[in-house]
SEVOTI-277266 format. One record per residue (C-alpha): residue in three letters; chain; x, y, z. Coordinates in pm, whole numbers, padded with zeros to 5 digits. Example, Ala and Ser with C-alpha at 12.3 -4.5 7.8 and 13.67 -1.06 7.14 Angstrom:
REM SEVOTI-277266
  residu  chaine       X       Y       Z
     ALA       A   01230  -00450   00780
     SER       A   01367  -00106   00714
END
This chain:
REM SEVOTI-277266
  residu  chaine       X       Y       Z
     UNK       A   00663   10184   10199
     UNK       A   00545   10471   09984
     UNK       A   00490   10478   09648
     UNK       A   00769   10696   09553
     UNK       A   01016   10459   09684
     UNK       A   00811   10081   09586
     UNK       A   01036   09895   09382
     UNK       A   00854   09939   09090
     UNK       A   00854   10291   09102
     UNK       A   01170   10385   08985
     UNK       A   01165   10680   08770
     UNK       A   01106   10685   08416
     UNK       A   01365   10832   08150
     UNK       A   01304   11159   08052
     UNK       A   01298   11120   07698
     UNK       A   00990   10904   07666
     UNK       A   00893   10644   07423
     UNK       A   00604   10622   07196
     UNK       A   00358   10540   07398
     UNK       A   00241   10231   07132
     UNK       A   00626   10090   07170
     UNK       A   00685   10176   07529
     UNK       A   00649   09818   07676
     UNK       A   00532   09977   08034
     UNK       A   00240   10209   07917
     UNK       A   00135   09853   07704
     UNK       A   00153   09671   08002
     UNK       A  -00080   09927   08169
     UNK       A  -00317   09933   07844
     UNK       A  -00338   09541   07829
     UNK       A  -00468   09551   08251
     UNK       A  -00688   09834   08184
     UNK       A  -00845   09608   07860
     UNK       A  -00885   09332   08053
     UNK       A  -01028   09493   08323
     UNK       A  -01271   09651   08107
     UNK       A  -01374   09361   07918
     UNK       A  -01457   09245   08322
     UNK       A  -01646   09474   08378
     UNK       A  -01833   09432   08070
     UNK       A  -01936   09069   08150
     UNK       A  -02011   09155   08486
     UNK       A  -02256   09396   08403
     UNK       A  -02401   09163   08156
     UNK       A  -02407   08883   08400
     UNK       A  -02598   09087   08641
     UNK       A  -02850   09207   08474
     UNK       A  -02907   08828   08361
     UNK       A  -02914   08722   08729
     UNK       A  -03108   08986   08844
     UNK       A  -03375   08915   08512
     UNK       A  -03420   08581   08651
     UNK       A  -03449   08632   08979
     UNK       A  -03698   08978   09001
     UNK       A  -03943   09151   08810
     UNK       A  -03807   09370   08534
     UNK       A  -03815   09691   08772
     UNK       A  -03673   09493   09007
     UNK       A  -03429   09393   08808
     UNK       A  -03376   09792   08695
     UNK       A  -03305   09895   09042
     UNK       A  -03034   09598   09116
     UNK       A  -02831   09712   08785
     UNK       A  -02896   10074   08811
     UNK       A  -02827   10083   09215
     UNK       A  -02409   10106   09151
     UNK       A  -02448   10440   09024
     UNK       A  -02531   10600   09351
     UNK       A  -02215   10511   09556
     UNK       A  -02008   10620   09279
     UNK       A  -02145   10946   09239
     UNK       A  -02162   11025   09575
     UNK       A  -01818   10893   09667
     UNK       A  -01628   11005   09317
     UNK       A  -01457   11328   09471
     UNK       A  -01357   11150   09772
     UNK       A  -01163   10897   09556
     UNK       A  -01002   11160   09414
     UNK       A  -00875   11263   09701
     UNK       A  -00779   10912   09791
     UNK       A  -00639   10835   09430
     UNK       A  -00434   11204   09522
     UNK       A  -00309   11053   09889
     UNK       A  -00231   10748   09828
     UNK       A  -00078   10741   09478
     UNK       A  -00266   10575   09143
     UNK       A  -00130   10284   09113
     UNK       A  -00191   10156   09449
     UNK       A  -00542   10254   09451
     UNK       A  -00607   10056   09109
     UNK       A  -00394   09780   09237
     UNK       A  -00607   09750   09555
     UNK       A  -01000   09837   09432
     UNK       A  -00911   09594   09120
     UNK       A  -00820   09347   09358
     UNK       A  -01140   09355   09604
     UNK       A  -01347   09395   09281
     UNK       A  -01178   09019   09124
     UNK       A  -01273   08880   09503
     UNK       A  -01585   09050   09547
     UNK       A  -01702   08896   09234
     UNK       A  -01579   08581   09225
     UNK       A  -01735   08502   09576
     UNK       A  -02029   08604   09456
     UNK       A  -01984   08357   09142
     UNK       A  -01921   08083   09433
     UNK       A  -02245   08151   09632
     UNK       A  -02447   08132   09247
     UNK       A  -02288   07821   09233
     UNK       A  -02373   07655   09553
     UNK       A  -02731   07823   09668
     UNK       A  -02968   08073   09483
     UNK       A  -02963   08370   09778
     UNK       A  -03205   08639   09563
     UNK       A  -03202   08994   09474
     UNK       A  -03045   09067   09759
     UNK       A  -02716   08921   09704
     UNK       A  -02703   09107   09373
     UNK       A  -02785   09423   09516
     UNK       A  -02512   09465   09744
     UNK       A  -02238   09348   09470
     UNK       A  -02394   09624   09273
     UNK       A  -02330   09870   09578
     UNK       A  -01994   09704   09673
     UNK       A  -01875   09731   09273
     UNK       A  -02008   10092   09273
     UNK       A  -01824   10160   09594
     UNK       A  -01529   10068   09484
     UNK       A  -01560   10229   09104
     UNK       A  -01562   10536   09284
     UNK       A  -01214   10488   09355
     UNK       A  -01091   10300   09075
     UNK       A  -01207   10562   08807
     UNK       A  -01054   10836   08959
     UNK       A  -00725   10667   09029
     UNK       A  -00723   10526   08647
     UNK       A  -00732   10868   08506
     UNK       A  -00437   10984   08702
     UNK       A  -00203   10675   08663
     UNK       A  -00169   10785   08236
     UNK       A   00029   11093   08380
     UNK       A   00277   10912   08583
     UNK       A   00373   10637   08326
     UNK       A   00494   10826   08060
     UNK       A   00562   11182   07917
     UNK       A   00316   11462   07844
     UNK       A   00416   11475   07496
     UNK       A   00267   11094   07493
     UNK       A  -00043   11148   07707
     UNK       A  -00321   11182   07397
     UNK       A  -00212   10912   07265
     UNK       A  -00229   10727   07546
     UNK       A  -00585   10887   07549
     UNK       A  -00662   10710   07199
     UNK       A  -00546   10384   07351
     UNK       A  -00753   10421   07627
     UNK       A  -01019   10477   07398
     UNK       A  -00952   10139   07173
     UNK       A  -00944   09968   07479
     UNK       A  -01285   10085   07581
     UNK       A  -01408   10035   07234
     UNK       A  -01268   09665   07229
     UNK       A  -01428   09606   07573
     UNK       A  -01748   09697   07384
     UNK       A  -01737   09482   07115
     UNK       A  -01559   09184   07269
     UNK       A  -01711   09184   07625
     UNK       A  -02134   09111   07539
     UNK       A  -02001   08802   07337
     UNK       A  -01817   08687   07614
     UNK       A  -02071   08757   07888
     UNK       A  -02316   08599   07713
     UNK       A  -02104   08271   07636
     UNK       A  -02047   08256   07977
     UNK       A  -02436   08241   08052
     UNK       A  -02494   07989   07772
     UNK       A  -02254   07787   07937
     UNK       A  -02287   07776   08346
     UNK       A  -02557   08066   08380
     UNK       A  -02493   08366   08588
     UNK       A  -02203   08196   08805
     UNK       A  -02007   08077   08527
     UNK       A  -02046   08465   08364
     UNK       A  -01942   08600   08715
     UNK       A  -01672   08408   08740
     UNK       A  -01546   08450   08397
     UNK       A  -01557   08819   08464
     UNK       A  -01377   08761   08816
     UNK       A  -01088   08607   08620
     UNK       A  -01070   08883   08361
     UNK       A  -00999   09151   08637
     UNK       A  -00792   08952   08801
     UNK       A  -00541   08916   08499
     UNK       A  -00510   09318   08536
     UNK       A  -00389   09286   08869
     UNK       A   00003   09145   08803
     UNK       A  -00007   09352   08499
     UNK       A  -00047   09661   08697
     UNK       A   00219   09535   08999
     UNK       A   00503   09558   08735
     UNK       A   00399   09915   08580
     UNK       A   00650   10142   08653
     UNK       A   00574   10511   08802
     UNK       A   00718   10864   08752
     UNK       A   00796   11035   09105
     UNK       A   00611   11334   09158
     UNK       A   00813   11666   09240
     UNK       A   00907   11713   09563
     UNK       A   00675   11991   09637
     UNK       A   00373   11819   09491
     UNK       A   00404   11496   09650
     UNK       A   00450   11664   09965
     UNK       A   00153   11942   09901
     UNK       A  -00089   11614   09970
     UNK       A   00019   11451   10193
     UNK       A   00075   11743   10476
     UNK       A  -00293   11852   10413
     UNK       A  -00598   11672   10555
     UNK       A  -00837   11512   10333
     UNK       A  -01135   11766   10336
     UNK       A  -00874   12006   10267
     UNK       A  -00773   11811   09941
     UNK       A  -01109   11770   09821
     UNK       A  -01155   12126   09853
     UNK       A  -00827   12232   09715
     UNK       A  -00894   12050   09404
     UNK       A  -01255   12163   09316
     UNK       A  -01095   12513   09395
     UNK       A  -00798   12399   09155
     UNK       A  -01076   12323   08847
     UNK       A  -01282   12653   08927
     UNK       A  -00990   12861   08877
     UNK       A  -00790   12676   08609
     UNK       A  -00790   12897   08283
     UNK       A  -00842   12597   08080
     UNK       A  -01014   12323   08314
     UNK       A  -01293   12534   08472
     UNK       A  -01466   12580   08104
     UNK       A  -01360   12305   07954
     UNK       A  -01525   12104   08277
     UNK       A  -01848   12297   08161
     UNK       A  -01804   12176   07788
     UNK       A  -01791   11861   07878
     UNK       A  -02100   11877   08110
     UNK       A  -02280   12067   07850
     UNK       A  -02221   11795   07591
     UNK       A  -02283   11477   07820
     UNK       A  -02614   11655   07861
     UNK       A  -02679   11657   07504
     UNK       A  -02512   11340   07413
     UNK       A  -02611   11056   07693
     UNK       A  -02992   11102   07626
     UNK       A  -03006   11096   07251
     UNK       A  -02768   10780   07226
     UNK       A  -02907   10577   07490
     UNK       A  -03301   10609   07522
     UNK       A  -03366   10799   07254
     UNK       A  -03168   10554   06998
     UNK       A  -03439   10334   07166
     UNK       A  -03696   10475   07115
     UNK       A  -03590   10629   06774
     UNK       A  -03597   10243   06638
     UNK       A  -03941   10143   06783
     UNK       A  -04075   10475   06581
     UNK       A  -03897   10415   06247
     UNK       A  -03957   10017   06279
     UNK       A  -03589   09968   06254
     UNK       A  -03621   09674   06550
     UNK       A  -03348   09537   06800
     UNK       A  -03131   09447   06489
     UNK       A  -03158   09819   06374
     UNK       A  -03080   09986   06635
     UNK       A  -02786   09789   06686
     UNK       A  -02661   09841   06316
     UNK       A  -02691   10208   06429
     UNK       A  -02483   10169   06786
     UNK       A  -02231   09982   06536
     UNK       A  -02191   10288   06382
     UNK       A  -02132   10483   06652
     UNK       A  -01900   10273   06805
     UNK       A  -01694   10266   06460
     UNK       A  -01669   10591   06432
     UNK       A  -01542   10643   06791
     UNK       A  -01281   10368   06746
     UNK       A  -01137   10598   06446
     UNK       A  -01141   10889   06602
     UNK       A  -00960   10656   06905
     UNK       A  -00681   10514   06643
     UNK       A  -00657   10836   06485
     UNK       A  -00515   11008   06810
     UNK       A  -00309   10700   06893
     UNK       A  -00134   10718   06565
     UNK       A  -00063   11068   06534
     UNK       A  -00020   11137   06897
     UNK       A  -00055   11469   06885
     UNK       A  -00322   11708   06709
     UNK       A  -00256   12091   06638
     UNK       A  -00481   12398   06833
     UNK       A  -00569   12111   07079
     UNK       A  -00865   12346   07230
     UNK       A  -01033   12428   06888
     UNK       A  -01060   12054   06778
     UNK       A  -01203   11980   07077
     UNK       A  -01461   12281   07085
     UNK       A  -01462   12266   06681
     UNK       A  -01561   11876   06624
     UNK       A  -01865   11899   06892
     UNK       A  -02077   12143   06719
     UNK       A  -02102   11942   06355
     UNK       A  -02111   11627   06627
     UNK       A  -02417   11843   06773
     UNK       A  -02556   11867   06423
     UNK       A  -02569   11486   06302
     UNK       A  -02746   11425   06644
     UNK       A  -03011   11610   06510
     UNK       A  -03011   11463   06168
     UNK       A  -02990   11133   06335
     UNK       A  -03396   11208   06423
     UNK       A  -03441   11253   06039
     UNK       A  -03254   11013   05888
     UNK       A  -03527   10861   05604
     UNK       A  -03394   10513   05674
     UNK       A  -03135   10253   05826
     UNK       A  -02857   10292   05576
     UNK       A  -02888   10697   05596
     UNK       A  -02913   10650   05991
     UNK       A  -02587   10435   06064
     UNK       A  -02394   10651   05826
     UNK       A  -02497   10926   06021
     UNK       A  -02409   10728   06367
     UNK       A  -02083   10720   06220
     UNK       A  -02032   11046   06180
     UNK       A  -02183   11143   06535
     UNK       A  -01924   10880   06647
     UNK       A  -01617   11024   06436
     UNK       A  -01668   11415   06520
     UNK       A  -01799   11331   06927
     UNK       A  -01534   11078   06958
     UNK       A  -01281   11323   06850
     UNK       A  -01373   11610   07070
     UNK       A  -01452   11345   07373
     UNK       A  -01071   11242   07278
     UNK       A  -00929   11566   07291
     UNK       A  -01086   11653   07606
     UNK       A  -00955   11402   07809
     UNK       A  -00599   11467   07642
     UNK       A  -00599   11823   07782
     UNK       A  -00758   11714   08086
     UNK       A  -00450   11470   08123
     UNK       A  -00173   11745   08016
     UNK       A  -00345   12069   08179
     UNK       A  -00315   11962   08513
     UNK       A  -00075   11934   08785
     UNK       A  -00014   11534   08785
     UNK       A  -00094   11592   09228
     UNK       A  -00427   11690   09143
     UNK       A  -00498   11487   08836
     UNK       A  -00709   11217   09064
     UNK       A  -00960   11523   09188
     UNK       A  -00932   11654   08870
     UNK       A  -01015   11280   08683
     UNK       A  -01329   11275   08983
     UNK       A  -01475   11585   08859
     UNK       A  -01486   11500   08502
     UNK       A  -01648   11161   08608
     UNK       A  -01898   11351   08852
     UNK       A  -02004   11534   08533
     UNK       A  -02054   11225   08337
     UNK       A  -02184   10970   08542
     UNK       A  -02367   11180   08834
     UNK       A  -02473   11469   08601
     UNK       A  -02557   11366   08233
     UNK       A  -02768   11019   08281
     UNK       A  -03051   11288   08472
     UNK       A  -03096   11283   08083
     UNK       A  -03238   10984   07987
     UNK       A  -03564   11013   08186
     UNK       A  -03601   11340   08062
     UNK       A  -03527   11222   07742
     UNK       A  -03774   10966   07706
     UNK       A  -04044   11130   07917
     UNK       A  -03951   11479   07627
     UNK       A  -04001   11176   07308
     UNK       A  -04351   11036   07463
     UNK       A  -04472   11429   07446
     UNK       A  -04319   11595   07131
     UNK       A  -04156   11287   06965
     UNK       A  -03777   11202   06870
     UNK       A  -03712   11530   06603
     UNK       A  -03748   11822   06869
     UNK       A  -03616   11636   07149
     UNK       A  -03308   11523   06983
     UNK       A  -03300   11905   06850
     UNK       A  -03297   12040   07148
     UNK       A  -03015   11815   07313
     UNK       A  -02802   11849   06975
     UNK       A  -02839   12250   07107
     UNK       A  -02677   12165   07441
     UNK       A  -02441   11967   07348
     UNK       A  -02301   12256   07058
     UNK       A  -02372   12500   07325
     UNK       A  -02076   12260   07536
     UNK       A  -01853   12358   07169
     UNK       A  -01977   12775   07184
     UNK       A  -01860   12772   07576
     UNK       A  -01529   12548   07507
     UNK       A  -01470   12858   07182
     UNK       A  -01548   13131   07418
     UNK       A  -01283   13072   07674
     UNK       A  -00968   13188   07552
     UNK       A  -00769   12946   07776
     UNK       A  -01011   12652   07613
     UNK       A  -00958   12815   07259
     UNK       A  -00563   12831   07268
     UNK       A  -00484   12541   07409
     UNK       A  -00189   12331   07296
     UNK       A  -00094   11959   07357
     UNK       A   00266   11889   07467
     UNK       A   00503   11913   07150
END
């Protein structure tokens, strides 16, 4: 049975509701928050496990070794995501992620098998992220109407925001209570709560044509037709180089060099996470703002026109003459980064043809997760030579270069969201 004709997929009215009172986008929000917070204490849990059972480079490698499969297999679940249809592919990969994990909860409970056993979870998760990402950014598209898609967007983004804040407490109960297993399992149980959510979300058909454009085609002619599909799109071919531009700039800056940043000012562990409060506070505005209003005017110069002061309080971040000056500023970066991030993943969302929007969705995560964390070493290895001002300069640069690019393309620049 295809997806097109799955009980569950009958279509949608055309006159959409809000997507904050449309009970079937909240059913999809409330499996992608729980499956979030999952992830969160499973990541937590494994770098515990891995901790106890390794030497901290050791332990490194296990929790760092899930970022290879997905980058390398990201564009091929785009494809798949494409294929097969969204919400089958989440269905599925959050399925073997809730069994994957909670067998490896029941081996931590019965025997202590070593690095080994956490390694391969970490490659099996990562395989299976590679699929699950690209698939989640094309489902938003087929659940409701484009005129509802950035606000969806700003959902997405409280739910990530919420997994933040809620998911470390919850990981680390779980440890406190029954150790690694217990914090495996807990996270086992969270994903698995996303699974009959997502069964009873109900899908849009695709057009004729497009549904039919993938599935006639072979696979390595899919993956090609959609990286040919970004390069020549008027708006997503820059706007993919924005966003590259400003991971690049961003990802070092606000994850080793917030690090290190403390350990120079003296601010300490509690410091620096007063500072990643910030951050994360003024993201979830800039997430609530776009939920509530739905819809932002000149789309394309927000997004451009919110980087480059982002760009700017990176670099004051470096020169902030204490805490209190330093989370304010956090909040800020937060606000004006969140904002743009926001935006881009709104026209992302209404820019492209829904058949392509998995390829499309694995692209934009290529960029971010295979592309931008090549910043952090060169971050840190940048600080221990010239020290935290000129490096986080010089990556406030790129990232308002990702702003000057985003301004420069006229497709970028006039871009509109759905009315």
């Amino acid at each position: 049975m295809s997806e097109a004709t799955s009980v569950t997929d009958v279509p949608i009215p055309a006159a959409s509701l809000p997507a904050h009172r449309d009970p079937n986008v909240l059913r999809w929000v409330g499996a992608y928050t729980a499956s979030m917070v999952g992830d969160t204490v499973f990541f937590l849990a494994l770098s515990w496990a891995a901790v106890q059972n390794g030497t901290p480079a050791q332990a490194g490698l296990v929790t760092a070794v899930s970022a290879v499969p997905r980058a390398l297999l990201m564009l091929g679940g785009g494809v798949v995501a494409d294929r097969l249809g969204p919400r089958r592919v989440v269905i599925g990969s959050d399925t073997v992620r809730c069994l994957t994990v909670l067998a490896v909860a029941a081996v931590l409970f019965a025997a202590d098998p070593g690095l080994w056993l956490l390694a391969l979870l970490a490659v099996v998760f990562g395989t299976v992220d590679a699929v699950f990402m690209p698939a989640v950014g094309a489902l938003p598209a087929r659940i409701t109407g484009k005129d509802q898609l950035a606000r969806v967007q700003g959902m997405r983004g409280l739910a990530i925001r919420f997994a933040a804040v809620v998911g470390a407490p919850l990981g680390g109960l779980g440890v406190a209570v029954g150790g690694a297993a217990a914090a495996f399992a807990f996270a086992g149980l969270l994903i698995a709560v996303s699974v009959p959510l997502l069964v009873s979300v109900r899908m849009r058909d695709l057009p004729a044509d497009d549904a039919s454009d993938v599935r006639q085609t072979t696979a390595w002619r899919d993956l090609v037709g959609g990286l040919r599909y970004v390069r020549r799109h008027r708006v997503l071919g820059p706007l993919m180089i924005a966003i590259a531009l400003g991971d690049l700039g961003f990802v070092g800056p606000l994850n080793v060099g917030l690090t290190l940043l403390a350990d120079e000012r003296g601010w300490g562990a509690s410091g620096m996470g007063w500072v990643l409060a910030g951050f994360g506070t003024g993201a979830g505005v800039a997430a609530l703002l776009l939920t509530v209003r739905g819809r932002l005017p000149r789309a394309g110069c927000v997004a451009a026109g919110a980087i480059i002061p982002g760009a700017g309080a990176i670099a004051a971040l470096a020169q902030a003459p204490g805490l209190p000056v330093a989370v304010g500023t956090a909040v800020l970066v937060g606000l004006l980064t969140g904002l743009s991030g926001a935006m881009c993943g709104a026209l992302l969302q209404t820019q492209s043809d829904p058949a392509y929007l998995g390829r499309v969705t694995a692209v934009g995560g290529i960029v971010s997760l295979g592309i931008a964390p090549l910043s952090m070493p060169l971050s840190a290895a940048a600080i221990g030579v010239w020290g935290t001002g000129p490096v986080f300069a010089v990556s406030a640069a790129v990232c308002g270069l990702g702003g000057v690019v985003a301004l420069c393309a006229p497709g970028v620049r006039r871009a509109e969201l759905p009315k």
